[in-house]
C-alpha atoms as an extended CHARMM CRD file, in Angstrom:
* protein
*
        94  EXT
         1         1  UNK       CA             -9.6860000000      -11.6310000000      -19.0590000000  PROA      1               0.0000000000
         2         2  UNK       CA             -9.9780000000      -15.5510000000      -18.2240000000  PROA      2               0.0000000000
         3         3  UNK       CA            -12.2550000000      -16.9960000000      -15.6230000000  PROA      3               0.0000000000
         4         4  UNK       CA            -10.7570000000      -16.3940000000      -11.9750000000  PROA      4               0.0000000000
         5         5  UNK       CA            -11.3140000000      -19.1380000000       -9.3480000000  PROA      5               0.0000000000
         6         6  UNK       CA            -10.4850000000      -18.7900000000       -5.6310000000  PROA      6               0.0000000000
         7         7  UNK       CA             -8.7080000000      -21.8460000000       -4.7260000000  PROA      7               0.0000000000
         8         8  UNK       CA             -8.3640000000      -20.4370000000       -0.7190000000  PROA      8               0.0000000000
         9         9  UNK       CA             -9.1680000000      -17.8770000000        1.1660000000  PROA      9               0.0000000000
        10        10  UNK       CA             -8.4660000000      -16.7950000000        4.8560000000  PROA      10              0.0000000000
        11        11  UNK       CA             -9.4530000000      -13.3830000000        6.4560000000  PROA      11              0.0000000000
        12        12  UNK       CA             -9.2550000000      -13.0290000000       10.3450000000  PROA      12              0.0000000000
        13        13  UNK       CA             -7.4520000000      -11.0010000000       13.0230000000  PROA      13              0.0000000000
        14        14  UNK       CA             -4.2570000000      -11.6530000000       14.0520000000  PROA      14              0.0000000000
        15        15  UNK       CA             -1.9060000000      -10.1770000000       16.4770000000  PROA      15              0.0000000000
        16        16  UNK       CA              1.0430000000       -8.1560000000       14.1200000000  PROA      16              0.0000000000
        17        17  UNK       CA              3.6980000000      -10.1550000000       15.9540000000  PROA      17              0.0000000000
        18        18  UNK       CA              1.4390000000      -13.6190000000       14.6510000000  PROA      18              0.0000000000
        19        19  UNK       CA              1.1440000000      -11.6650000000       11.1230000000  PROA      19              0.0000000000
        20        20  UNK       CA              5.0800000000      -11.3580000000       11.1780000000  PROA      20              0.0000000000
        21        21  UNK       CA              5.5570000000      -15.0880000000       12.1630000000  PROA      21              0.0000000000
        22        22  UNK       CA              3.4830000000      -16.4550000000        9.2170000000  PROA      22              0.0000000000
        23        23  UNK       CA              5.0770000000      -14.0230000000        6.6440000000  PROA      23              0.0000000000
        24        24  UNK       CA              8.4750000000      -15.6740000000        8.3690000000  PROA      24              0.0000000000
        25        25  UNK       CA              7.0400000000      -19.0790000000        7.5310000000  PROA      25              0.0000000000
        26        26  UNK       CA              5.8940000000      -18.1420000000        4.1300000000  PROA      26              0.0000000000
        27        27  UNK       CA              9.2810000000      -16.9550000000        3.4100000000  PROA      27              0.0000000000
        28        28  UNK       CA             10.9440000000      -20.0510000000        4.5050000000  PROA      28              0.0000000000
        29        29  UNK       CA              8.5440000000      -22.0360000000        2.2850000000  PROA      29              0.0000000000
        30        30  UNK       CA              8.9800000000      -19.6490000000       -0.9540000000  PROA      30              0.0000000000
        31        31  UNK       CA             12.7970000000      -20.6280000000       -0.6720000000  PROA      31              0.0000000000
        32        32  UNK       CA             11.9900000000      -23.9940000000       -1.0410000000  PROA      32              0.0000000000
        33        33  UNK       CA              9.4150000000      -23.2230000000       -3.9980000000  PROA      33              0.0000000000
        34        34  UNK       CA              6.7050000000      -25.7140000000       -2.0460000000  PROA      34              0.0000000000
        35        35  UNK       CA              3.6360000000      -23.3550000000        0.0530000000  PROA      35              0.0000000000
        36        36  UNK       CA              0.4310000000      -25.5470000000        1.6190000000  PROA      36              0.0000000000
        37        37  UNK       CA             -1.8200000000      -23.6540000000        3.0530000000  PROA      37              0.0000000000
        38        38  UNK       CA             -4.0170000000      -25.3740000000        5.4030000000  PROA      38              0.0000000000
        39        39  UNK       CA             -7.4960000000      -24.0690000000        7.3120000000  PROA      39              0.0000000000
        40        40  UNK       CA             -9.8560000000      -27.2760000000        8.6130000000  PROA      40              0.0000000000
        41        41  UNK       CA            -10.7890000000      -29.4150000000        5.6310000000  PROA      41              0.0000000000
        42        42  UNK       CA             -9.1910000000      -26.7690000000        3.3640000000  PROA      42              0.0000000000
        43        43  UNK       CA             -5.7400000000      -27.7960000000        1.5350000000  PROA      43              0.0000000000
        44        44  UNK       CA             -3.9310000000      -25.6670000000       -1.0780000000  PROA      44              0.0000000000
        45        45  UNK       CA             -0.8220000000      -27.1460000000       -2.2610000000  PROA      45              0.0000000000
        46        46  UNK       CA              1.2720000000      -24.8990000000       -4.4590000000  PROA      46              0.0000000000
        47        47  UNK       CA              4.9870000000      -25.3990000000       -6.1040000000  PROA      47              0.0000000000
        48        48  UNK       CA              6.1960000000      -22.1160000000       -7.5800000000  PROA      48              0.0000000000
        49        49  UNK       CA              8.9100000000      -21.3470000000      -10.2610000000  PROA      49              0.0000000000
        50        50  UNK       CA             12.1080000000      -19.5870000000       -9.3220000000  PROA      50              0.0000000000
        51        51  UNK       CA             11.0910000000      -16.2410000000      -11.0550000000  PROA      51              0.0000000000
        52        52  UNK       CA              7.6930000000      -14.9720000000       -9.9970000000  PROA      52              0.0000000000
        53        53  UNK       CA              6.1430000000      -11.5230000000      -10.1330000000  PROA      53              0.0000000000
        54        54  UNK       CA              5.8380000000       -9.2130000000       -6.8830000000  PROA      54              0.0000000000
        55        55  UNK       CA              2.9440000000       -6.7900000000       -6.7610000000  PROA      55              0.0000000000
        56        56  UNK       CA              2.7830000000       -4.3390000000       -3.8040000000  PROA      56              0.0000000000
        57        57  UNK       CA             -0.1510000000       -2.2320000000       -3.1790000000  PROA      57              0.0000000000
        58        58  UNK       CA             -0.8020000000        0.1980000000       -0.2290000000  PROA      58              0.0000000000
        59        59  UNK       CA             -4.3460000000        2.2040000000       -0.4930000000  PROA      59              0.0000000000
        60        60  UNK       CA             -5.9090000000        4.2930000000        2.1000000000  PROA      60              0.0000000000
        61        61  UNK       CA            -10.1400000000        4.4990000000        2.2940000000  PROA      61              0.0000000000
        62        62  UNK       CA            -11.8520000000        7.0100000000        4.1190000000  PROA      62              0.0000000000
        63        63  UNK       CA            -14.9560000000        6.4520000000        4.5260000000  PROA      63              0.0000000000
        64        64  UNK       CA            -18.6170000000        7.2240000000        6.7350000000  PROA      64              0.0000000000
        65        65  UNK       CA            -16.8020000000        4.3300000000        9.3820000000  PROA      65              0.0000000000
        66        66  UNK       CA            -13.4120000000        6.3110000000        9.3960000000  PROA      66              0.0000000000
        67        67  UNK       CA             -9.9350000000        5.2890000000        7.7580000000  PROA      67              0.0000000000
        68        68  UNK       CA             -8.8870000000        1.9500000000        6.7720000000  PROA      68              0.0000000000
        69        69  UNK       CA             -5.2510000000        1.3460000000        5.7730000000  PROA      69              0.0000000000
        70        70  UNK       CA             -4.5960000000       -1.7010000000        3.2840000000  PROA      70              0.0000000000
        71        71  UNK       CA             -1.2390000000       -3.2950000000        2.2820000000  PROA      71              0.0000000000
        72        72  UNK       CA             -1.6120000000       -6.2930000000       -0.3080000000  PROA      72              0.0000000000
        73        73  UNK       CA              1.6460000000       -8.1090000000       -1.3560000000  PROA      73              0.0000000000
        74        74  UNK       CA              0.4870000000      -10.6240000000       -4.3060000000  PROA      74              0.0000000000
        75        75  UNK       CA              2.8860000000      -13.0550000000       -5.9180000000  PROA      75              0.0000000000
        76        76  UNK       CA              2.0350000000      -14.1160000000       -9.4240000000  PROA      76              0.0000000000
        77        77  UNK       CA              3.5400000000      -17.0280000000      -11.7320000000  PROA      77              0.0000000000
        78        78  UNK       CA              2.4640000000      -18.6500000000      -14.9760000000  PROA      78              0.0000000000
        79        79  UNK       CA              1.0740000000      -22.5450000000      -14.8770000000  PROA      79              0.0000000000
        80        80  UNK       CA              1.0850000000      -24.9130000000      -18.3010000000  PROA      80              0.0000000000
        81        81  UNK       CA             -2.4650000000      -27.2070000000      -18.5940000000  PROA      81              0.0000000000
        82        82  UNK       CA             -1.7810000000      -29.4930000000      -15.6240000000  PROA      82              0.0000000000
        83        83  UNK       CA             -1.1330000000      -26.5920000000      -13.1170000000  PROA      83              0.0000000000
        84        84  UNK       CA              2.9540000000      -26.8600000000      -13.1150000000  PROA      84              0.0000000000
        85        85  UNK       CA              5.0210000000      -23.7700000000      -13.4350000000  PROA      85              0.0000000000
        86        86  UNK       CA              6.1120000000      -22.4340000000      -16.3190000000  PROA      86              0.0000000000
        87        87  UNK       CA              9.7420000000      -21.5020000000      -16.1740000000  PROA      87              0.0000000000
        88        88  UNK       CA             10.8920000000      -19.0980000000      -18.5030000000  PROA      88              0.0000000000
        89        89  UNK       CA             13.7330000000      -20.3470000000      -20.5860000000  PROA      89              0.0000000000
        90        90  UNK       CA             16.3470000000      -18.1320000000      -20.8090000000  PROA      90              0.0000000000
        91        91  UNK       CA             17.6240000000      -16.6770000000      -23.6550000000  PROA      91              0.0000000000
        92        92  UNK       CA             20.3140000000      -17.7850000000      -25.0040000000  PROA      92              0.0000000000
        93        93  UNK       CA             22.7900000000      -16.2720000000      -27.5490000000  PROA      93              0.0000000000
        94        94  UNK       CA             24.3640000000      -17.9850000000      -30.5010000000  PROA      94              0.0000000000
């Protein structure tokens, strides 16, 4: 496995009707294939490809602090040397 860089991260509490809102944003931008995330000095511009891979996970620890419930929804896509998308071509039949 390759060398993994965090380009942005964010963890704080948020009310789930504020949770809900940004995931409405988010979806808005994913149509448009343009996200920016923004946090003080912190910018993240991303354009994504039209086919991406979902990953759902939902794990449960119980621990000596109690329970903790976790639900991670990660989208990943492929980028060429200068950080564009790589769009699968399709395939195409002779």
């Amino acid at each position: 496995m390759g060398k993994e860089v965090t380009l942005f991260k964010s963890e704080e509490k948020r009310s789930l009707g504020d949770v809900a809102q940004f995931l409405r944003k988010l979806a808005d931008r994913l149509d448009q294939g343009k996200v920016v995330f923004n946090q003080g000095d912190k910018k993240v511009k991303l354009k994504l490809p039209q086919v991406v891979e979902l990953e759902i996970e939902v794990e449960k620890e119980t621990g000596k602090r109690g329970t903790e419930m976790e639900m991670e929804i990660e989208i990943k896509w492929k980028v060429d040397e200068s950080g564009k998308p790589k769009e699968k071509s399709p395939v195409i039949l002779d």
